[in-house]
Each structure stands twice: as structure tokens, then as C-alpha cells.
N, C-alpha and C positions, 0 to 999 in steps of 0.2 A: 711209944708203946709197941712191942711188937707185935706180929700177927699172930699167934698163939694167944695169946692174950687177949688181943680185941676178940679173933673168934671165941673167946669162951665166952667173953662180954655179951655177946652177938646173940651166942645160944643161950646163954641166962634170960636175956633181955626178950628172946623168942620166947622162952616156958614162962615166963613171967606175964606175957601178953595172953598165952594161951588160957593161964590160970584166972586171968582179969576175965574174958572173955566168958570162961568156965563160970564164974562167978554173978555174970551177969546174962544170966539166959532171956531175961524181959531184955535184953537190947537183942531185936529181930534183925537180921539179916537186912531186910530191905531199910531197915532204919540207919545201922551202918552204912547200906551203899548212896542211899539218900545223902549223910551228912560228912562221911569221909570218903565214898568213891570206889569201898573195897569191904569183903563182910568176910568171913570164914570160909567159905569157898574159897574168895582167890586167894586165901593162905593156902588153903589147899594144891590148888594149881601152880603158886610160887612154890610150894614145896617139893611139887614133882618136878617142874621144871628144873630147881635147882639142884636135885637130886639126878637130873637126867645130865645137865654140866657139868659133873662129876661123873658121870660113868654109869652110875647108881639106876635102876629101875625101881621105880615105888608106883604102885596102883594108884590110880585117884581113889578107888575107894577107902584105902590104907592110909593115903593120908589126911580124907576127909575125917575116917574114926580117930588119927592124934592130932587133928585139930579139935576135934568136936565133943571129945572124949569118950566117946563110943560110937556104934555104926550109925552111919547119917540118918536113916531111916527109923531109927530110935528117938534119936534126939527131936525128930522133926513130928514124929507121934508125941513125944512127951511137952514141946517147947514151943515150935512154932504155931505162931497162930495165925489168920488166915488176913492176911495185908487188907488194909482199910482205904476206902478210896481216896482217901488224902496222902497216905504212903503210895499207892498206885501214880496218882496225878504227878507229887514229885519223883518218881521215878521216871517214869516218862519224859517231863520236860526238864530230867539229868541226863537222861539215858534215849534222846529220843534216837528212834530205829531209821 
């Protein structure tokens, strides 16, 4: 395969997650980082990063809204709900500090 190619793979396979994601707003954030380690945020932050190895300057807040499909602050009035102390507890001993 060449690299034209896989990259288009790559970037289908990114808006395709994105849309999955879109699609499924009851999977919260800390439920992602609970059970795979990673939620929409750090796509966020992969995106700036990867856009900053390339040269490219992207805001996090820019790429939190094409992650999230609008501005975070939206989405988190419309979608998130307030973590339950059984997502807290595993976060913690995923994540302890």
C-alpha cells in the first residue's frame, strides 16, 4: 500500500471514530478513560500535537469543537453528566495521582 493511500485510510478511519463517538454521547468521557485509557479530549490533544509535527498550529479549543462536534462547552451543557462515584473510584485506581 502506499502512503497516500494508508493516509487516506487513516483519515477515513479518524471521521469514522469521530462519527461513532458523535453518535454515542451516553458513552461519557470518564467511562472511555475508565475502560480504554483515552476519551475525546486526548483525541483532542493527539490532534494538536500531530498538527504541531507538521508545522500546523491548531487551538485545543479548535480541536476539542472537531472532535466533539461543536464548542466543548456545549457539548458538556448538553451531554455530560456529573461522574458517579463508581466512575470516580475507577478512575482513581486507573488513574491514581
Amino acid at each position: 500500500m502506499d502512503q497516500q493511500t494508508e493516509t487516506e485510510i487513516e483519515a477515513a478511519v479518524f471521521r469514522r471514530l469521530l462519527e461513532h463517538l458523535d453518535s454515542r454521547k451516553d458513552a461519557q468521557n470518564i467511562d472511555l478513560m475508565n475502560l480504554a485509557g483515552f476519551c475525546r479530549n486526548c483525541l483532542s490533544k493527539w490532534y494538536v500535537a500531530a498538527a504541531s509535527e507538521k508545522g500546523e498550529e491548531v487551538d485545543y479549543d479548535a480541536a476539542r469543537e472537531l472532535v466533539y462536534g461543536m464548542p466543548y462547552d456545549e457539548w458538556k451543557d448538553k451531554f455530560q453528566l456529573k461522574a458517579t462515584e463508581e466512575q470516580k473510584r475507577l478512575f482513581e485506581q486507573n488513574f491514581p495521582k
